[in-house]
C-alpha positions as CSV (number, residue, x, y, z in Angstrom):
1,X,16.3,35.2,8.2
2,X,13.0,34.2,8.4
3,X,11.3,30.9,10.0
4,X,8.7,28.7,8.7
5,X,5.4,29.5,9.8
6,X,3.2,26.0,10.0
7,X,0.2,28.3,11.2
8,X,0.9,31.4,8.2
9,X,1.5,27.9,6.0
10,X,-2.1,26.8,6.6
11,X,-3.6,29.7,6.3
12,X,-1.8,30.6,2.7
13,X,-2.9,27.1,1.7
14,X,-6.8,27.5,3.2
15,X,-7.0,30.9,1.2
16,X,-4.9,29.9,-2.2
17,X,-6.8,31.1,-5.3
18,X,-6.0,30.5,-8.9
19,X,-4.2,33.0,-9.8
20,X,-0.8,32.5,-11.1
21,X,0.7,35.5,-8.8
22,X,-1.0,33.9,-5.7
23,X,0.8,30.1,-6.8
24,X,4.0,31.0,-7.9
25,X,4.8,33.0,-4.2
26,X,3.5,30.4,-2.4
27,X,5.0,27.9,-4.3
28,X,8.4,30.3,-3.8
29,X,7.6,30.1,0.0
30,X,7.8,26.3,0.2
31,X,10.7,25.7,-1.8
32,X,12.5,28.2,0.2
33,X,11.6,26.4,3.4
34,X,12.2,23.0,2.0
35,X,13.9,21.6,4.5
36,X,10.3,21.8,6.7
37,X,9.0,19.1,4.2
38,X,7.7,17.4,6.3
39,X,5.4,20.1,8.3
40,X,5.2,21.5,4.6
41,X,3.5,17.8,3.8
42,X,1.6,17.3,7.3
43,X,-0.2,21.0,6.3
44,X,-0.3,20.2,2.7
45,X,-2.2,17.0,3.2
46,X,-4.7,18.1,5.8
47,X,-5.7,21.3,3.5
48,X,-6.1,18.9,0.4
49,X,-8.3,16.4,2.2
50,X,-10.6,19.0,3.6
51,X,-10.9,20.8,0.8
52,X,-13.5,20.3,-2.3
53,X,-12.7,19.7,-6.0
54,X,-12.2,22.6,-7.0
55,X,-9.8,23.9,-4.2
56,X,-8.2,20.5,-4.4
57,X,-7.6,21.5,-8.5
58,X,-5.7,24.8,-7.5
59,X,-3.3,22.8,-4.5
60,X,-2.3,20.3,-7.7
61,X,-1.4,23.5,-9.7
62,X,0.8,24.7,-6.7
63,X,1.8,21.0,-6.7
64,X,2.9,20.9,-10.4
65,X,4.7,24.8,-10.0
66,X,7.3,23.3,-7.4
67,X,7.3,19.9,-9.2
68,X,8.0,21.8,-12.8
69,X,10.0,24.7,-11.7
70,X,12.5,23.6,-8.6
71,X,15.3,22.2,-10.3
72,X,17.3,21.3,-7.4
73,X,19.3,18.3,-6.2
74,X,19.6,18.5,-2.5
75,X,18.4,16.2,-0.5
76,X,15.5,18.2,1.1
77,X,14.4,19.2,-2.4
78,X,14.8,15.6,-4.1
79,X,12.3,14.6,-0.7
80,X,10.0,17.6,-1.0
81,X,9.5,16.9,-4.7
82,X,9.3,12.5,-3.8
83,X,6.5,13.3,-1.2
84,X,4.5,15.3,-3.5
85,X,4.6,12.6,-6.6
86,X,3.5,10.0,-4.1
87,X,0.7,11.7,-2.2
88,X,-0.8,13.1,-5.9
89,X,-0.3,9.4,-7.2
90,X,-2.1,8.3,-3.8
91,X,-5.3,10.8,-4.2
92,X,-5.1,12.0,-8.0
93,X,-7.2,9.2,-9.0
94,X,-10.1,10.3,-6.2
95,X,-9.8,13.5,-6.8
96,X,-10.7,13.2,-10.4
97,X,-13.2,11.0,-10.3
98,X,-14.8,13.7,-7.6
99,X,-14.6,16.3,-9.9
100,X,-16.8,14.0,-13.1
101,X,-19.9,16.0,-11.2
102,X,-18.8,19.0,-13.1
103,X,-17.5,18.4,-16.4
104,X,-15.1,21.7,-16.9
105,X,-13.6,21.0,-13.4
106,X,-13.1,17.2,-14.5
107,X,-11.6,18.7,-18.0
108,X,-9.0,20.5,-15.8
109,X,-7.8,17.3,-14.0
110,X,-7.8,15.3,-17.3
111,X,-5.9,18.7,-19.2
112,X,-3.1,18.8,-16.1
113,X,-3.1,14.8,-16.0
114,X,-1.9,15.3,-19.8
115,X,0.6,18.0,-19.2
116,X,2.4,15.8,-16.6
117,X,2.9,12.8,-18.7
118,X,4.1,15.2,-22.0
119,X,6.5,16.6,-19.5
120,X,7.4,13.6,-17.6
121,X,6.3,16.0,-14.1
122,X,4.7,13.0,-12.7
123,X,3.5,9.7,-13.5
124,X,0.0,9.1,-12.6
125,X,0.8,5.2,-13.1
126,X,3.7,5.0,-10.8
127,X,6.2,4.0,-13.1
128,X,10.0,5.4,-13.7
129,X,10.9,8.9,-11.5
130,X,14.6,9.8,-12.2
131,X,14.1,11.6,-8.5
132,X,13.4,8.8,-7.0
133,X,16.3,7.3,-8.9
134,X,18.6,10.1,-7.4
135,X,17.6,9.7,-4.1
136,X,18.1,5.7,-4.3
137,X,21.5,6.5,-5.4
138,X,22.7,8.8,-2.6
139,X,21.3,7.0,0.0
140,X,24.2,4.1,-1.3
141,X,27.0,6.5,0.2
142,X,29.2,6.1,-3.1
143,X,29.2,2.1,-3.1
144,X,29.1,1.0,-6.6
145,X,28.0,-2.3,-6.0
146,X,25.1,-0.7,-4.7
147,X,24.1,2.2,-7.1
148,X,25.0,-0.7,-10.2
149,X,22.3,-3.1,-9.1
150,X,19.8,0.1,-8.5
151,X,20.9,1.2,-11.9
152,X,19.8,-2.0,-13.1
153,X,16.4,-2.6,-11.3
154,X,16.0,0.9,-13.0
155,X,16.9,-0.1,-16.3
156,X,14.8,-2.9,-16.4
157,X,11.4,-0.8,-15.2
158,X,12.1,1.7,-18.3
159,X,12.7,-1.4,-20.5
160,X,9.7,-2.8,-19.4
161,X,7.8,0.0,-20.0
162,X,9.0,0.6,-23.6
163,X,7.9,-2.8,-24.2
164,X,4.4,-2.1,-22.9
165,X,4.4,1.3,-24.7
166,X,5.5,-0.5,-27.8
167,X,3.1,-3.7,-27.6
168,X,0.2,-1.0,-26.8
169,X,0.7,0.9,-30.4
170,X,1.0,-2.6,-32.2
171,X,-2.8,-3.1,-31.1
């Protein structure tokens, strides 16, 4: 078995072009070390905030590969995949507004902006994240009383929402 390379990590990351090939096996590589997510964060983090618009544009579509295509519930996946959503949510917003110098870069960010809300990948807003929800709910060790009132606090976020949503079209 193989071990997780922070320093091969960095490098794959440093060199990352947009080719789908050259995403989906790195991608690959961190979901199969998933339980490093924290190096796999620390590494991903420094990369993304030396790096300039358009390298930044290709680390969001290795982002959105993991985010789209890993599909599991574990605990080191459900963390992985939290820590991504939050640090995009934290530095999308910059990023984009980087990237208005060149308008077909900037067209990228607004184009996978879009795909993530028609898929529901990631909100850019910060509102409901059923992986968050997951991870809420294990953490209450199978007391009821526990997972009911986070079941609730979600309910009443997506019903919130719906309301905004809905007052929004009536305007």
């Amino acid at each position: 078995m193989f071990l997780f390379s922070k320093d091969y990590f960095l490098k794959q990351l440093k060199q990352l072009s947009p080719t789908e090939e050259q995403i989906k096996t790195l991608g690959l590589y961190i979901k199969t070390f998933k339980e490093e997510y924290k190096n796999i964060m620390e590494a991903f983090e420094y990369v993304y905030n030396s790096s300039n618009s358009h390298h930044k544009l290709i680390m969001l579509y290795l982002a959105n590969e993991i985010l789209q295509t890993d599909k599991s519930y574990d605990a080191d996946s459900l963390q992985l995949k939290k820590e991504l959503r939050e640090f995009i949510q934290k530095t999308f917003g910059k990023s984009k507004a980087e990237a208005k110098k060149h308008q077909p870069l900037y067209k990228k960010y607004c184009d996978l902006e879009n795909v993530w809300e028609e898929r529901s990948v990631i909100n850019i807003d910060k509102s409901f994240c059923k992986e968050e929800l997951f991870i809420e709910i294990d953490n209450c060790d199978g007391n009821r009383r526990l997972i009911i009132d986070i079941l609730k606090i979600y309910l009443d976020k997506l019903i919130k929402e719906d309301e905004e949503n809905s007052l929004e079209k009536s305007l």
